[in-house]
C-alpha positions as CSV (number, residue, x, y, z in Angstrom):
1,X,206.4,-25.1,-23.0
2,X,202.9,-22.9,-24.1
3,X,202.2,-21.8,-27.4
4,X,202.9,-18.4,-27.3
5,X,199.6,-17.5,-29.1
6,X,197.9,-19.4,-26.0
7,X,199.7,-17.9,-23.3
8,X,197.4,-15.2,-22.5
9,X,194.2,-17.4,-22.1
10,X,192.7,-18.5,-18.8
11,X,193.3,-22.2,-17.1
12,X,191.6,-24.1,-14.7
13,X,189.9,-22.1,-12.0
14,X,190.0,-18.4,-13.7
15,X,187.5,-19.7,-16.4
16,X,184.7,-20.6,-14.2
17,X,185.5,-16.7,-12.2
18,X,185.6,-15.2,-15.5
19,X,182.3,-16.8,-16.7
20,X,180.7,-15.9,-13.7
21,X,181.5,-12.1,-14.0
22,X,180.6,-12.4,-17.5
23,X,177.3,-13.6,-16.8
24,X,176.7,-11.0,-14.0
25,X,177.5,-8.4,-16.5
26,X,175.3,-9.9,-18.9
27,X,172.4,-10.1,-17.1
28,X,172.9,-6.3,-15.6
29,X,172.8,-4.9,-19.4
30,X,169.8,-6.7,-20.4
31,X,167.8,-6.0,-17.0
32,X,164.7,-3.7,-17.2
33,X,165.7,-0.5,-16.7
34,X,164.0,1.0,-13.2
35,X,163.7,-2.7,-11.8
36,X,165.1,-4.1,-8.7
37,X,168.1,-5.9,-8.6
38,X,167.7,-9.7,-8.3
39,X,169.6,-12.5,-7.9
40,X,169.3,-15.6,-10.5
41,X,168.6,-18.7,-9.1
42,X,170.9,-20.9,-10.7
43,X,169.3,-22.9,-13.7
44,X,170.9,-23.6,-17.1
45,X,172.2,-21.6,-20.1
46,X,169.6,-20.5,-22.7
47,X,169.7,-21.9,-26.2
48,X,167.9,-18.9,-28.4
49,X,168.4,-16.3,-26.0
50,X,168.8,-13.4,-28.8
51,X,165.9,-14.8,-29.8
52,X,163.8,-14.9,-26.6
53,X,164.5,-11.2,-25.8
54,X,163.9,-10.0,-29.0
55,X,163.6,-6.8,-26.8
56,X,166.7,-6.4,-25.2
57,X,169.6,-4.0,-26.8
58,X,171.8,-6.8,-28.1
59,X,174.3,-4.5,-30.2
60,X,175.4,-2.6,-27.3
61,X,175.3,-6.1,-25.2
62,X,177.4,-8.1,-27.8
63,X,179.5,-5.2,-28.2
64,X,180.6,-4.8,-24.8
65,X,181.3,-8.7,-24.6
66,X,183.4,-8.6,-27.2
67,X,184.9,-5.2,-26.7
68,X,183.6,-3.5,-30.3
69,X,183.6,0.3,-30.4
């Protein structure tokens, strides 16, 4: 039987669909605003990325990841 705390989190397939939005919605917020929209070409995660777009609006961007008002 599943932990009851656990029950609500995502297994197997759903995580890699639910990073993938994530990720889209991620890179949306943090585009230039006025530029065309692009596709990513695959690649890696970042380490540092806060810190190699010091430019970007990160409260509103960590915010909406993590549902803060």
């Amino acid at each position: 039987m599943c932990d009851p705390l656990l029950r609500h989190l995502l297994r197997g397939p759903e995580v890699s669909a639910w990073l993938s939005k994530e990720l889209e919605r991620l890179q949306i917020q943090l585009g230039t605003p006025g530029a065309s929209p692009s596709l990513a070409d695959g690649g890696i995660l970042m380490s540092g990325l806060i810190d190699a777009m010091p430019e970007a609006d990160w409260d509103n961007a960590l915010a909406a990841t993590f549902l803060e008002n």
